[in-house]
Biopython code that builds the backbone (N, CA, C, O; Angstrom):
import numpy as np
from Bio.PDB.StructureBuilder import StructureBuilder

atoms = [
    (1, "UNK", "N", (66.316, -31.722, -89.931)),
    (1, "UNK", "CA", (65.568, -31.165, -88.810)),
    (1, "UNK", "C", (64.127, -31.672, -88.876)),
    (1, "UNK", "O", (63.414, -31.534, -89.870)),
    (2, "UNK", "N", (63.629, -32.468, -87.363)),
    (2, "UNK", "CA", (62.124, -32.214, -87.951)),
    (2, "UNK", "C", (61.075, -31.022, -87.860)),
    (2, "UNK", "O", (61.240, -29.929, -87.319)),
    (3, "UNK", "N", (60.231, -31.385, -88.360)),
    (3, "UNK", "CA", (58.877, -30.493, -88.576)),
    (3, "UNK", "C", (58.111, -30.254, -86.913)),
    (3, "UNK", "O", (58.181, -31.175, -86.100)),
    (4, "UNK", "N", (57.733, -29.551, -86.722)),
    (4, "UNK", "CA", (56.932, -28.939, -85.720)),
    (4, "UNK", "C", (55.704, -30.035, -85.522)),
    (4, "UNK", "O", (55.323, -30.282, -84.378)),
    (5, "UNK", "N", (55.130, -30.645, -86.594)),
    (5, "UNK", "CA", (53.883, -31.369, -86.733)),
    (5, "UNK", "C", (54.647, -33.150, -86.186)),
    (5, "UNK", "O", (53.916, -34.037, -85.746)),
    (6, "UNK", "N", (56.003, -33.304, -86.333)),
    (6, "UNK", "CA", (56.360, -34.686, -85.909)),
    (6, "UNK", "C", (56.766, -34.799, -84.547)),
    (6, "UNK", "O", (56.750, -35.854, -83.912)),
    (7, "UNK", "N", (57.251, -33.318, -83.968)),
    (7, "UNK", "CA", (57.231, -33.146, -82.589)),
    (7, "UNK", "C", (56.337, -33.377, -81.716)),
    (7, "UNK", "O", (56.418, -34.201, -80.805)),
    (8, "UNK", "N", (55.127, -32.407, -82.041)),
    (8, "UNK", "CA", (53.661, -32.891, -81.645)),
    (8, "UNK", "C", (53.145, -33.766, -81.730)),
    (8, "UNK", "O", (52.567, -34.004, -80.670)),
    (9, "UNK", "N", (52.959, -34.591, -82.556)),
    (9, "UNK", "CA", (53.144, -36.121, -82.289)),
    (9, "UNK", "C", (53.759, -37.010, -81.484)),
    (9, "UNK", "O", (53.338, -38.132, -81.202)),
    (10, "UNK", "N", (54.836, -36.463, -81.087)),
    (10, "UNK", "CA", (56.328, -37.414, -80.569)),
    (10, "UNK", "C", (55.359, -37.274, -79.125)),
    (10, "UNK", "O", (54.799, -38.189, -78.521)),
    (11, "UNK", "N", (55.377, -35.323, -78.697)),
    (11, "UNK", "CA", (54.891, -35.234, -77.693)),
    (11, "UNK", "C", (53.750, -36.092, -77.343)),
    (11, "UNK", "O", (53.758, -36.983, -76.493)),
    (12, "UNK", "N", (52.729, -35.715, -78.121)),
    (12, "UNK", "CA", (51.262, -36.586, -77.749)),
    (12, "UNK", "C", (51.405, -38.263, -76.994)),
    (12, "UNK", "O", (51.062, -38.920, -76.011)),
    (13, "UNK", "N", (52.078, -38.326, -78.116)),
    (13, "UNK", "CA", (52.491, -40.150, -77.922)),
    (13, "UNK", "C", (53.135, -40.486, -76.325)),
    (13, "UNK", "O", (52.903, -41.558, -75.767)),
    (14, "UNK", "N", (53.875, -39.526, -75.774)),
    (14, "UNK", "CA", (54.807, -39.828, -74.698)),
    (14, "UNK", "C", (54.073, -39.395, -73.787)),
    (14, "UNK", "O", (54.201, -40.051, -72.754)),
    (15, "UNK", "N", (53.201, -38.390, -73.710)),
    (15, "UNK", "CA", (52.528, -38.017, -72.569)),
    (15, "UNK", "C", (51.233, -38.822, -72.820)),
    (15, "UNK", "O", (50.380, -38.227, -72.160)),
    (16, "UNK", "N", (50.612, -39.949, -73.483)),
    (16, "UNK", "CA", (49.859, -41.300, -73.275)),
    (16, "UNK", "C", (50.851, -41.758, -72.682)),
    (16, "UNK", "O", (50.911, -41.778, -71.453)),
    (17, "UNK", "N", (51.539, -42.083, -73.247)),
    (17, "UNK", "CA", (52.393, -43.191, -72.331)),
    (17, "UNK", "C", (53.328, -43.050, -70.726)),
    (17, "UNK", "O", (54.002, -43.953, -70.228)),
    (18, "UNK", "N", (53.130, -41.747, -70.193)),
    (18, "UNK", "CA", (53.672, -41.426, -69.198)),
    (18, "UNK", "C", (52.106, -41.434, -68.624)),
    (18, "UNK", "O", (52.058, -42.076, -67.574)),
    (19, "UNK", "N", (51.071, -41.004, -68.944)),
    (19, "UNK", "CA", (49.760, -41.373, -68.457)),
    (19, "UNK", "C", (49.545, -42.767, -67.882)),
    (19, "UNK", "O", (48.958, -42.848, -66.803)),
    (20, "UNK", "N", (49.955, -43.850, -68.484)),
    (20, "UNK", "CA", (49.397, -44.759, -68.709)),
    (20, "UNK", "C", (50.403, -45.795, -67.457)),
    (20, "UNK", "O", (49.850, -46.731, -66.879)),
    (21, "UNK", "N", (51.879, -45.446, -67.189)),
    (21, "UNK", "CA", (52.683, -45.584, -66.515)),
    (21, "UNK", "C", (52.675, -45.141, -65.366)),
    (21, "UNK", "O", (53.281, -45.793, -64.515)),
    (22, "UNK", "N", (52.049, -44.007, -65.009)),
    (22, "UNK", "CA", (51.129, -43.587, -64.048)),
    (22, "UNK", "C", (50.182, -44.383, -63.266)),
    (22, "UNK", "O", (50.169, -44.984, -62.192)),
    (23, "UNK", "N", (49.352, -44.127, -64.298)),
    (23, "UNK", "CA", (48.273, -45.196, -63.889)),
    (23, "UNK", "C", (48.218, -46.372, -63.457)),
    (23, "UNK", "O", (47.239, -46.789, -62.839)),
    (24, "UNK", "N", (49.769, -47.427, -63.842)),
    (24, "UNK", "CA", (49.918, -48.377, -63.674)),
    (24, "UNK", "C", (50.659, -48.213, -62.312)),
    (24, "UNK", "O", (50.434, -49.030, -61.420)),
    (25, "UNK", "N", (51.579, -47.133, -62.109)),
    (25, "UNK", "CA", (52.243, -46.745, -60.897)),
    (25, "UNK", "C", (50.844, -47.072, -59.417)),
    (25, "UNK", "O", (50.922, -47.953, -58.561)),
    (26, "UNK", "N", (49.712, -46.038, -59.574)),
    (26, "UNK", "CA", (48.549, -46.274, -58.321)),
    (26, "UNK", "C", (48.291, -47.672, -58.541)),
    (26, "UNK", "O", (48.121, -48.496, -57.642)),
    (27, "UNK", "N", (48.264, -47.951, -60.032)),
    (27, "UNK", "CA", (47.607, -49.825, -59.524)),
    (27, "UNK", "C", (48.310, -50.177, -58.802)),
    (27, "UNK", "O", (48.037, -49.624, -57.736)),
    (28, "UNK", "N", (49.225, -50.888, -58.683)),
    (28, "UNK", "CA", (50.442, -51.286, -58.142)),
    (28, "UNK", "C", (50.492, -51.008, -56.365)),
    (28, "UNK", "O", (50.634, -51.853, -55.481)),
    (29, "UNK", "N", (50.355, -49.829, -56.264)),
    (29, "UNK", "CA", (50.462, -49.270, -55.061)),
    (29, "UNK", "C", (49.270, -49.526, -54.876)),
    (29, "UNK", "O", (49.372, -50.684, -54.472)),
    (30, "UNK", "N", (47.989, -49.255, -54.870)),
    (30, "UNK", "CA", (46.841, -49.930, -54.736)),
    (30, "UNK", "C", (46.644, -51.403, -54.021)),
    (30, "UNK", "O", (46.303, -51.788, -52.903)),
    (31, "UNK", "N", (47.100, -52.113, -55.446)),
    (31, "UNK", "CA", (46.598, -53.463, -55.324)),
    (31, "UNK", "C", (47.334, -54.661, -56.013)),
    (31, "UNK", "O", (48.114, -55.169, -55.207)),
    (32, "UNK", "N", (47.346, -55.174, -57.016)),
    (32, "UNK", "CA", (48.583, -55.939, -58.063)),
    (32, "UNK", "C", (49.327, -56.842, -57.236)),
    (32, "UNK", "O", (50.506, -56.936, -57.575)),
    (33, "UNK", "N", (48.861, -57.780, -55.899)),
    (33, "UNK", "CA", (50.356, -58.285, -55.348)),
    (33, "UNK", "C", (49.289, -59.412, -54.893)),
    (33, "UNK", "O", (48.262, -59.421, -54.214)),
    (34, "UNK", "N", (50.181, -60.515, -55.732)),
    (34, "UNK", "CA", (50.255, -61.813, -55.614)),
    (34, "UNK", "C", (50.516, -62.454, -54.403)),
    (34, "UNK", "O", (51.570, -62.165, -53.836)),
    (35, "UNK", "N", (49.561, -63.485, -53.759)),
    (35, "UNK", "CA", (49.529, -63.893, -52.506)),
    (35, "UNK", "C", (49.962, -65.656, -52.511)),
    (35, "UNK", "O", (49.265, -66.337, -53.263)),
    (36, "UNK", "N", (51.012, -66.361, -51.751)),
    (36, "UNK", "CA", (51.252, -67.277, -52.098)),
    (36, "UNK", "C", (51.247, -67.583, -50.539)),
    (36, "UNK", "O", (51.613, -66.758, -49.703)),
    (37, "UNK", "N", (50.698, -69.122, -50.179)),
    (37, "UNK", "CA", (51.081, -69.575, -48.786)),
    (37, "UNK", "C", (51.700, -71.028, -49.296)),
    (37, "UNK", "O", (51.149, -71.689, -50.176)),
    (38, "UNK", "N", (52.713, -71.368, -48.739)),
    (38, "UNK", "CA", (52.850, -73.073, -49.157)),
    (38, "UNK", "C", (53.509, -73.249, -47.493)),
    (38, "UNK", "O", (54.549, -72.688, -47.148)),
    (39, "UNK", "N", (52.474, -74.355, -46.348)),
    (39, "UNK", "CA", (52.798, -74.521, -45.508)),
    (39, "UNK", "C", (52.391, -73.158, -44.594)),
    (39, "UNK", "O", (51.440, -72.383, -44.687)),
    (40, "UNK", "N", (53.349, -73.207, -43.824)),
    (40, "UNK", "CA", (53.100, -71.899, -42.702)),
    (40, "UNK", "C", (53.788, -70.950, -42.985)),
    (40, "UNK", "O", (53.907, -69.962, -42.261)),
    (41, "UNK", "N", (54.416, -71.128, -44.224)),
    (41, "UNK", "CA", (55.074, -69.591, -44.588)),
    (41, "UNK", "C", (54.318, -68.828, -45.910)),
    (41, "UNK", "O", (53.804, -69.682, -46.632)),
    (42, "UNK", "N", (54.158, -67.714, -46.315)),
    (42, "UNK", "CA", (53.366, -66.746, -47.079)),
    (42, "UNK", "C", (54.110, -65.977, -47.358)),
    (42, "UNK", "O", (55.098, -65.600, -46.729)),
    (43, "UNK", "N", (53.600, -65.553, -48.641)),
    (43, "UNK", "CA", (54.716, -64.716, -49.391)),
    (43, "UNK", "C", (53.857, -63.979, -50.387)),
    (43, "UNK", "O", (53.028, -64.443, -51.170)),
    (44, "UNK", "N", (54.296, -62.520, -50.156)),
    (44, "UNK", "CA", (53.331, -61.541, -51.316)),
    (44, "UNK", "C", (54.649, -61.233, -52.496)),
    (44, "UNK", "O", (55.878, -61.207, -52.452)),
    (45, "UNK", "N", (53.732, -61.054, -53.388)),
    (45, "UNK", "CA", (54.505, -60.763, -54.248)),
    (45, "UNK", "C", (53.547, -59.678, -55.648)),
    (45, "UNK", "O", (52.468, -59.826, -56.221)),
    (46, "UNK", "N", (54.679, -58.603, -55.722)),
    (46, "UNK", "CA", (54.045, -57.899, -57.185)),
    (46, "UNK", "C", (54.319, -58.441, -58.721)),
    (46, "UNK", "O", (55.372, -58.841, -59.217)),
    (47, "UNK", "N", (53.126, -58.325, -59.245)),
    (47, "UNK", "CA", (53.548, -58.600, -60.834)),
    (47, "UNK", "C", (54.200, -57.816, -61.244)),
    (47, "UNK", "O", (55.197, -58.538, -61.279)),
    (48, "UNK", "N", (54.583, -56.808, -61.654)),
    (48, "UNK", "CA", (55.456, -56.000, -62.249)),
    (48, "UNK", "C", (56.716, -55.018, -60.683)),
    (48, "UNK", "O", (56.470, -54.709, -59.516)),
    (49, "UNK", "N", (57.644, -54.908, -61.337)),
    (49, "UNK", "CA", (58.532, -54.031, -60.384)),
    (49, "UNK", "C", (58.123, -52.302, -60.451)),
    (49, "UNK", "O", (58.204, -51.466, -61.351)),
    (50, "UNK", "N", (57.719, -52.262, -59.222)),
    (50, "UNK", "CA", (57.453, -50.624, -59.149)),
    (50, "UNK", "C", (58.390, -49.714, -59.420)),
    (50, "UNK", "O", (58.236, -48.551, -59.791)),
    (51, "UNK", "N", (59.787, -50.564, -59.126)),
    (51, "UNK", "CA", (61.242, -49.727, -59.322)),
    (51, "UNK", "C", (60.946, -49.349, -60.857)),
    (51, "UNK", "O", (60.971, -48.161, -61.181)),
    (52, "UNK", "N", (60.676, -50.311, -61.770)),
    (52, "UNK", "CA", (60.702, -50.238, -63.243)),
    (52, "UNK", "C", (59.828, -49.242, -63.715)),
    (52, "UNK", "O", (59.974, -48.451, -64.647)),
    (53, "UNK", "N", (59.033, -49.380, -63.044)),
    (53, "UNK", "CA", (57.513, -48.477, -63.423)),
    (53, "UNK", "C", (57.973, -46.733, -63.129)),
    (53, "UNK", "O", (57.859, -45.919, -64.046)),
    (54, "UNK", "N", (58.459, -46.343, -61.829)),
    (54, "UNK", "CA", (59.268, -45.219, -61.593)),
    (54, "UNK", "C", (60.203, -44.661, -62.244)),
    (54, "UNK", "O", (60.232, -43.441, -62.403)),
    (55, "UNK", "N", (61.272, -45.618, -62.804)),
    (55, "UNK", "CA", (62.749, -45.565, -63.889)),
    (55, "UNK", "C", (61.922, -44.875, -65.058)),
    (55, "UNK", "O", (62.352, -43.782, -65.426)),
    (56, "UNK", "N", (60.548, -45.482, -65.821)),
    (56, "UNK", "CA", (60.333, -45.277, -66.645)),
    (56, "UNK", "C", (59.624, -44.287, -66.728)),
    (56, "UNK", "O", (59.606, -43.866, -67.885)),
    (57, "UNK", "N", (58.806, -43.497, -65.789)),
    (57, "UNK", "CA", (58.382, -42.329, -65.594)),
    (57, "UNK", "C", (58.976, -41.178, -65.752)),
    (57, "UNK", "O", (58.659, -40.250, -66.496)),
    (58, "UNK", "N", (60.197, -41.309, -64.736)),
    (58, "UNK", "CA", (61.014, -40.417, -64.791)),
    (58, "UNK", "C", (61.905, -40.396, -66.564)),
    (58, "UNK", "O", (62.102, -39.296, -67.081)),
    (59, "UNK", "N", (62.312, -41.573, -67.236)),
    (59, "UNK", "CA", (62.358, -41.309, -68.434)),
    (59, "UNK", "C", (61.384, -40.677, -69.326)),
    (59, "UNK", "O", (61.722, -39.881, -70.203)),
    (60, "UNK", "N", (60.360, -40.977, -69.137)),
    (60, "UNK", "CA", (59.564, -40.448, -70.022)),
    (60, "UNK", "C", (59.126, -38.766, -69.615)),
    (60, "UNK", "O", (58.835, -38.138, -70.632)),
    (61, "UNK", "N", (59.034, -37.965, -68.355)),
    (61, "UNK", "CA", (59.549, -37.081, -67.965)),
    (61, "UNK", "C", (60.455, -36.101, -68.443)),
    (61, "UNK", "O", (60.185, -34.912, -68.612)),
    (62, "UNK", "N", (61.940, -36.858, -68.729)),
    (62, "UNK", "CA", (63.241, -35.874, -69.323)),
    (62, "UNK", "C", (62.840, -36.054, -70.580)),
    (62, "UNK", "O", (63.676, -35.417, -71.221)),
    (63, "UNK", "N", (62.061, -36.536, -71.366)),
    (63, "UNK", "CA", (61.783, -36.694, -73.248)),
    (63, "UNK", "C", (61.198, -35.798, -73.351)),
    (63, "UNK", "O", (61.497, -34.841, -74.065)),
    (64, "UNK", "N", (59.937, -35.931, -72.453)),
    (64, "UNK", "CA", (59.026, -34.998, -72.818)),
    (64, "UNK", "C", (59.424, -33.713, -72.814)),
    (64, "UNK", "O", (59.215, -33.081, -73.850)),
    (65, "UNK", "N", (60.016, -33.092, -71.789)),
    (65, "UNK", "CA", (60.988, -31.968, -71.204)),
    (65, "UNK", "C", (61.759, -31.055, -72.464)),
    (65, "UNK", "O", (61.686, -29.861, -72.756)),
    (66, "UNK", "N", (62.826, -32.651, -73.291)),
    (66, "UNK", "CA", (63.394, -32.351, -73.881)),
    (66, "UNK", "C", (62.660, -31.861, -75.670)),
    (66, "UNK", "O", (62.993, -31.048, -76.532)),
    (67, "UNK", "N", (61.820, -32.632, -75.563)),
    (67, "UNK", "CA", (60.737, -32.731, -77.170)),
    (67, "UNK", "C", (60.341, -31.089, -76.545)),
    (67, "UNK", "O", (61.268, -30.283, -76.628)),
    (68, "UNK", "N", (59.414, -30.733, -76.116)),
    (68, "UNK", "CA", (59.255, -29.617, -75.536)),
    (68, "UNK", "C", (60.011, -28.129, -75.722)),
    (68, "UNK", "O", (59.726, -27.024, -76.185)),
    (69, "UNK", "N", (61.019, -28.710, -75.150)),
    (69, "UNK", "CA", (62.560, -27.278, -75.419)),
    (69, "UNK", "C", (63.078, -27.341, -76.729)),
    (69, "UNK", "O", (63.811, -26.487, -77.227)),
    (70, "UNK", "N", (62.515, -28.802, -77.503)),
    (70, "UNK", "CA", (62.805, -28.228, -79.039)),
    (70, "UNK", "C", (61.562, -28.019, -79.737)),
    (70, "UNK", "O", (61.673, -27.985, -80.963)),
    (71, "UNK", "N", (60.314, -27.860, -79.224)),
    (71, "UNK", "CA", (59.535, -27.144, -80.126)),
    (71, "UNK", "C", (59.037, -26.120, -79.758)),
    (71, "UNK", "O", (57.984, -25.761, -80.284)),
    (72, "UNK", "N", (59.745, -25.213, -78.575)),
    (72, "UNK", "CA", (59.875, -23.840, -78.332)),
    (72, "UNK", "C", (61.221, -23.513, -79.133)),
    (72, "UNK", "O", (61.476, -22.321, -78.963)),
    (73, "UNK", "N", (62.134, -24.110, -79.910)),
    (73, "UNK", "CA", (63.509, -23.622, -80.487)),
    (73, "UNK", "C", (64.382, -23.472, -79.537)),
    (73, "UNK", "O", (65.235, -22.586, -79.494)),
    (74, "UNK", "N", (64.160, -24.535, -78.549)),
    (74, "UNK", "CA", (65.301, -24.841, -77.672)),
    (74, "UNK", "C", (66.410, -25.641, -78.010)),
    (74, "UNK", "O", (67.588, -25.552, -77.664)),
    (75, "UNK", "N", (65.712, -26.601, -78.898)),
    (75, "UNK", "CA", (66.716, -27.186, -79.995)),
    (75, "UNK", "C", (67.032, -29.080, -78.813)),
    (75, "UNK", "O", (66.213, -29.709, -78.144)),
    (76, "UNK", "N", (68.248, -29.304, -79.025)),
    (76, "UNK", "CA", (68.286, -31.137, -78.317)),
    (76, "UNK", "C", (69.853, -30.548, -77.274)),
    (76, "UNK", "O", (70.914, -29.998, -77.569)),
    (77, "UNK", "N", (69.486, -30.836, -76.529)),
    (77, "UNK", "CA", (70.968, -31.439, -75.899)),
    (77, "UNK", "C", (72.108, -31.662, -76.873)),
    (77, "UNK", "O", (72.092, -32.431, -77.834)),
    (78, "UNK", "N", (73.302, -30.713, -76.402)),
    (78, "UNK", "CA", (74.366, -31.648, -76.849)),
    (78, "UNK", "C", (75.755, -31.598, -76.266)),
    (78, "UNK", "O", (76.393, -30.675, -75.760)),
    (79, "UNK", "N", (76.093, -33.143, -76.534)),
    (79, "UNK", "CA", (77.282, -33.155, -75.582)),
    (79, "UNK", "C", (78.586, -32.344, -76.420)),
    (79, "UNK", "O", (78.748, -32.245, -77.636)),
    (80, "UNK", "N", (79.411, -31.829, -75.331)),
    (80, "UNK", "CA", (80.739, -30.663, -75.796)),
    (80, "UNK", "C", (81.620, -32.258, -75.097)),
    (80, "UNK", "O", (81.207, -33.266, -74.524)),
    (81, "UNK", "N", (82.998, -31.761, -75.538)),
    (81, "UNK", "CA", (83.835, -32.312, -75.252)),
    (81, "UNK", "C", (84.798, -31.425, -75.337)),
    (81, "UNK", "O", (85.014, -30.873, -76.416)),
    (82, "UNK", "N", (85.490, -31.157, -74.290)),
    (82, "UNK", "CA", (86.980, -30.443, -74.195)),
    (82, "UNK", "C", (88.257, -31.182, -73.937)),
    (82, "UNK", "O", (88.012, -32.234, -73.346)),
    (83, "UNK", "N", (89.138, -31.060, -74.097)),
    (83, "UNK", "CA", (90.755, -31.764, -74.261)),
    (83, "UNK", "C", (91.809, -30.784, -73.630)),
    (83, "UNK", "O", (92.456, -30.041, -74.368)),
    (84, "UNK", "N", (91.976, -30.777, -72.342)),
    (84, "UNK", "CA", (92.559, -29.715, -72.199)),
    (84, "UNK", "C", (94.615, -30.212, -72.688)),
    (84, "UNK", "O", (95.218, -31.279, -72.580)),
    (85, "UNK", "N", (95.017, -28.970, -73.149)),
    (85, "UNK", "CA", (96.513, -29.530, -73.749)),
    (85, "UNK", "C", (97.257, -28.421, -72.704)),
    (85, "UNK", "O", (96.789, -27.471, -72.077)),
    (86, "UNK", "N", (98.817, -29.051, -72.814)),
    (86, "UNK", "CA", (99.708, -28.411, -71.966)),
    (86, "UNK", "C", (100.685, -27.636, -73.031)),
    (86, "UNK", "O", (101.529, -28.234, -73.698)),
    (87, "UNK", "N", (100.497, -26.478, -73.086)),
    (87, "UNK", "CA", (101.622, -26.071, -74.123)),
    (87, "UNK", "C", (102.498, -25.409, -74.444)),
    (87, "UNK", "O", (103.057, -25.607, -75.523)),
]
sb = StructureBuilder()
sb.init_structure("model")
sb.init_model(0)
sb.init_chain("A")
sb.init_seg("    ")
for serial, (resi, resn, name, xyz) in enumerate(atoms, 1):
    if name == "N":
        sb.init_residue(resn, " ", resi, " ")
    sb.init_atom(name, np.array(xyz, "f"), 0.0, 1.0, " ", f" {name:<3s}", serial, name[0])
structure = sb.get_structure()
């Protein structure tokens, strides 16, 4: 089991980094998009995928959630498996 003190950590660490994924989320939406003309056609384009940037938010979201509900003694997720038999 861990310690209460490696949780808080875990937490700290993930909510920088959901900060920071954030932050990169308004850049993006902001500004971040590459302008290309060759001829009479033009083409924008973003450096990074916003889809990716969102996916990873929302991951970092259910961690935090979950780190959280185990250092109230909510404890982790776990998967059950049932088998139903005919008998």
């Amino acid at each position: 089991m861990r310690t209460k003190e490696t949780i808080e950590r875990e937490i700290e660490l993930t909510r920088t980094r959901l900060d920071y994924y954030i932050g990169k989320e308004a850049e993006i939406l902001n500004e971040d998009v590459q302008q290309y003309t060759i001829g009479s056609r033009s083409l924008q384009r973003r450096q990074i995928s916003l889809k990716n940037i969102q996916d990873m938010i929302d991951r970092l979201t259910k961690k935090l959630e979950e780190l959280e509900a185990e250092l109230a003694g909510g404890g982790r997720r776990k998967a059950v498996g049932i088998i139903p038999r005919d008998w």
